[in-house]
C-alpha positions, 0 to 999 in steps of 0.5 A, a space after each residue: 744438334 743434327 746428327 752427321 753421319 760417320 761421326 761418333 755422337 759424343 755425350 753433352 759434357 758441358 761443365 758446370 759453373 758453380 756460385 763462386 767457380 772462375 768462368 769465362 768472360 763471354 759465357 758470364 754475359 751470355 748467361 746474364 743476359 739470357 736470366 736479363 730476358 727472363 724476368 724483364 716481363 715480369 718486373 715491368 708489368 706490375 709497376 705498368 699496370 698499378 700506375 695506369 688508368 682505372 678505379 683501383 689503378 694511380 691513373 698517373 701522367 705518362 711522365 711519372 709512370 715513365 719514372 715509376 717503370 724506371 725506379 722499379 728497374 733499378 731498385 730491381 737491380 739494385 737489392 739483386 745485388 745484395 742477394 747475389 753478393 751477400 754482406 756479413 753483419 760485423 761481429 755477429 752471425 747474421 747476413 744480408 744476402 743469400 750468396 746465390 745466383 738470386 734476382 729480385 723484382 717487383 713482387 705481384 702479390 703487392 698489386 691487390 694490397 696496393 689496389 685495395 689502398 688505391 681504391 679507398 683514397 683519391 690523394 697520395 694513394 701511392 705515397 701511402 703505398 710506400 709507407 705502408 709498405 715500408 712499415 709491413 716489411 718489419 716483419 720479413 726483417 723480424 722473422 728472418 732472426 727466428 731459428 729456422 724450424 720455427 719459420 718452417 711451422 709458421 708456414 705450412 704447406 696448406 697456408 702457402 698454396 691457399 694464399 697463392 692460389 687466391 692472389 694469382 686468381 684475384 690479379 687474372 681479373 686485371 690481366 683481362 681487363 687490359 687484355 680487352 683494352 685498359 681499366 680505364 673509362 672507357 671500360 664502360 663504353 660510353 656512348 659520347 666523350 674523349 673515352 669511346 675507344 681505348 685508351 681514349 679516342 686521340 690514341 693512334 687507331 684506337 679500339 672500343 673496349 672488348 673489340 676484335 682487334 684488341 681480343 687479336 693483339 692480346 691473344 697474339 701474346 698469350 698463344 705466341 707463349 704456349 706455341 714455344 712452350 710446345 716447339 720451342 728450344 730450351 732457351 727459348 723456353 726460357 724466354 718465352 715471354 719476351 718473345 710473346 710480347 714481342 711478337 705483339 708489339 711487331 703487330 700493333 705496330 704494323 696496325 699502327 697502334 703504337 704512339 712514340 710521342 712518349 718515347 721522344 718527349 722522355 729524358 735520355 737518362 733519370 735515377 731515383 727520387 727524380 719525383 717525390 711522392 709524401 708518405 704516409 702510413 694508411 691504417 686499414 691497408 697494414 693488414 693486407 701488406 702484412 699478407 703481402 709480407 707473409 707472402 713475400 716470405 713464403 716465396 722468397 724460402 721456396 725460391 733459395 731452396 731451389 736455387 740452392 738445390 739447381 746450384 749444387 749445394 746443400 739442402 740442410 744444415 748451418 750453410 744452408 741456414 745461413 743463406 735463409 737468414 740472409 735471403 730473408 733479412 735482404 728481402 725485407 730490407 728491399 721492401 724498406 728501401 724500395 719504398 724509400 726509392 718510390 718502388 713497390 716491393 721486390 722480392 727474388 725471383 723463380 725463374 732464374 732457377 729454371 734457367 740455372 738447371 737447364 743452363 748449369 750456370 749458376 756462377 753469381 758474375 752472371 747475376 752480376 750481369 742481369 742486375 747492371 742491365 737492370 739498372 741500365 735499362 731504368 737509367 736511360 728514361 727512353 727504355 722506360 718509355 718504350 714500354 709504357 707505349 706497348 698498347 694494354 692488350 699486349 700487356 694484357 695478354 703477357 699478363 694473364 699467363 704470368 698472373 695464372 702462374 702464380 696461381 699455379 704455383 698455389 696448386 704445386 704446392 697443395 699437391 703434395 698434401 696428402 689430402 685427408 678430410 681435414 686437408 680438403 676442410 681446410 683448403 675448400 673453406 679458405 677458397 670459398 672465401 676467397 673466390 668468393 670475394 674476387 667474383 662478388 667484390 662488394 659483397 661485405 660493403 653494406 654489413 658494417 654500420 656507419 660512425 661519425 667518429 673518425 677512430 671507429 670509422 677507420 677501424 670498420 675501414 680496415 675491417 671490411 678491407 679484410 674481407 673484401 680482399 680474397 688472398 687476406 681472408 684465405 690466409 686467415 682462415 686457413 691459418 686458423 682452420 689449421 690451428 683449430 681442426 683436429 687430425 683425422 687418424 686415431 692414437 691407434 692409427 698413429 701406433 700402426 703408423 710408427 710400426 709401418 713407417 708408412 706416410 703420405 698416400 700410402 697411409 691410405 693403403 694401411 690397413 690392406 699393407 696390415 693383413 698382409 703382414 701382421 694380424 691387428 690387435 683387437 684394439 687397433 682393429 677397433 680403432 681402424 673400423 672406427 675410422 671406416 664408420 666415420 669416414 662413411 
């Protein structure tokens, strides 16, 4: 607000609405429409860019991508419902749900999972998908039943940030793709044939792949995003996506690169199970959906406890522990039921917390809100059409920012290591792995031998399934570097430690704090110069 002269400037008292607190009316809609905007990009991109074309994409009609963008819309909204309201297990002590401000949405980690499935078969890969899928989230259900210090130790911090490092850089690679437009055939540039331009030469003002205009529409969206995040409100901060993407779709449109043929051949309305897909369970791919699992419940944990802390509440205790149980009983439940809706899995999103803290709003009516618009949206089949008629360029360039952020997400979280030798062991050889594999992808294809029997074939399927996918390799080795490798320090220096009360990096000062203070014995000085000499 401007500042008017002869006014007193009074000091922002805007209330705070907590999960349960009465609100009005129109506040609940203004705020369910602005957590709306906020993660509508994010859950339409995934489902976009996995039924597209491309080796490793379904390469499905417009009809059926059409009703895939609309299940993932409702189921979205759907399991967002659960989250928010939170259901008691009859006599016992268990819940479904979280009881907080929570909205769910496809989750990006399922994309390399699903690729990687897609890529070994040629009929009823995404019924393979689901299946697979659906068996995997077991595991979130099992786990949610465990005391809560245990889930704590199965996930340490050094795991978490190595495997969201390696899916946000493996899922950056698909972002350029159709940023530079599509990873269909005509990727390849032929020289002849229907896939001379992108998508194919019969779209209106068609592109050659990696030509100037589709490098300008992209680059309309990425830059339009970082120029709001340096001059925009807060609310448009929050938003920042949409208005991206938005922005782009006003200039394909003025270069008459969007084709609403899709749009007026779509139904007004559809719902679930419009379409079938035949399930089926894909041995090699349990591995990396079980991965995706693990991953699903890292962030689901790191979502409800910033949730609870921007909603007021504690950060501690049985209430607190509660809301885990049911957060993650509810996200595996959502991998069940979206694969039996035809959906890749959901889980809650992290950028309604954000929205929470600047808005202090964090009143579950107003989730209530975001979640019916979810479901509204992925009722009426035009909407659905009218985001699969966004050029892929557009798409493309939304993207890469949204993908990069998962990988920086990975990066917060190694930050608050303390970094020791075995911290850097750990960290660089699960990376080296992973990059690796993403940069040079066929790289373990030729070590394995071949087997005319079917059950040895499958096993070396699923073993080079491992290690051709970068984000499950980093997750097992880090898992196990962290099991196997020693701690640095010395019984001398852990007796020091406990004296000084000292951790984090100021255990690196240690010996300096000592001098200071009190002498050293000569077996702690023993101990310290040992330190030094291995370090050296």
């Amino acid at each position: 607000m401007p500042t008017i002269p002869f006014i007193t400037k009074k000091a922002n008292r805007s209330p705070f609405y907590g999960p349960d607190d009465d609100i009005p009316i129109l506040v609940t809609i203004l705020m369910g429409i602005q957590h709306f905007l906020a993660v509508i990009g994010g859950i339409i991109s995934p489902t976009i860019m996995i039924s597209g074309a491309g080796s490793s994409f379904l390469n499905l009609d417009e009809e059926s991508r059409r009703y895939l963008v609309s299940a993932s819309l409702i189921c979205s909204g759907l399991m967002s419902l659960v989250q928010i309201v939170r259901i008691r297990i009859p006599k016992t002590r268990y819940f479904i749900g979280a009881g907080l401000l929570q909205i769910t949405g496809v989750a990006f980690s399922n994309m390399p999972a699903a690729q990687a499935i897609i890529g070994n078969m040629y009929k009823n890969a995404f019924g393979a998908v689901l299946g697979t899928q659906m068996i995997c989230a077991l595991l979130s259900i099992g786990i949610s039943f465990l005391p809560p210090r245990a889930i704590r130790k199965l996930f340490p911090k050094i795991v978490m940030g190595v495997v969201l490092i390696s899916i946000g850089t493996s899922l950056v690679s698909s972002g350029m793709k159709n940023w530079a437009g599509g990873a269909g055939p005509c990727m390849s540039r032929p020289t002849s044939g229907n896939f001379v331009l992108c998508p194919s030469i019969s779209a209106p003002n068609a592109q050659p792949w990696g030509g100037p205009v589709n490098f300008a529409l992209g680059a309309s969206v990425f830059f339009t995003i970082i120029v709001i995040e340096l001059v925009g409100s807060v609310f448009l901060k929050n938003i920042s996506v949409v208005i991206g993407l938005l922005i782009g779709c006003i200039i394909a449109a003025g270069v008459g690169m969007f084709d609403n043929s899709g749009i007026l051949a779509a139904p007004v309305g559809t719902f679930l199970w419009v379409k079938h897909f035949k399930w089926s369970v894909y041995g090699p791919g349990i591995i990396p959906f079980l991965f995706v699992q693990l991953d699903m419940i890292i962030e689901c944990l790191g979502d409800l406890t910033a949730a609870s802390d921007v909603s007021g509440l504690p950060l501690e205790g049985k209430t607190f522990e509660e809301r885990c149980q049911g957060g993650l009983l509810a996200d595996g439940i959502s991998g069940i039921f979206s694969g039996l809706a035809t959906s890749m899995g959901v889980v809650t999103f992290s950028q309604n917390n954000g929205i929470i803290a600047v808005t202090r709003c964090a009143n579950r009516r107003a989730g209530i809100v975001c979640a019916a618009l979810l479901i509204i949206c992925g009722v009426f089949g035009k909407i659905s059409a009218a985001f699969l008629a966004i050029p892929s360029p557009l798409i493309g360039g939304m993207t890469v920012y949204l993908f990069s952020s998962v990988a920086t997400s990975g990066i917060r979280i190694l930050g608050y290591l303390d970094w020791t030798r075995r911290d850097r062991v750990i960290v660089a050889a699960s990376l080296a792995l992973a990059l690796g594999v993403s940069l040079v992808p066929n790289w373990f294809t030729y070590v394995l031998p071949t087997f005319g029997n079917e059950a040895l074939a499958g096993l070396m399927e699923a073993i080079s399934t491992v290690f051709s996918t970068g984000y499950i390799i980093a997750g097992i080795m880090s898992i196990l570097l962290n099991l196997i490798l020693p701690y640095d320090n010395t019984d001398a220096d852990d007796e020091i430690a406990k004296r000084k009360k000292v951790g984090g990096a100021a255990r690196v000062l240690m010996d300096d704090l000592n001098v200071n203070k009190k002498p050293l014995t000569d077996e702690e000085s023993t101990g310290s110069t040992s330190i030094d000499k291995r370090s050296i």
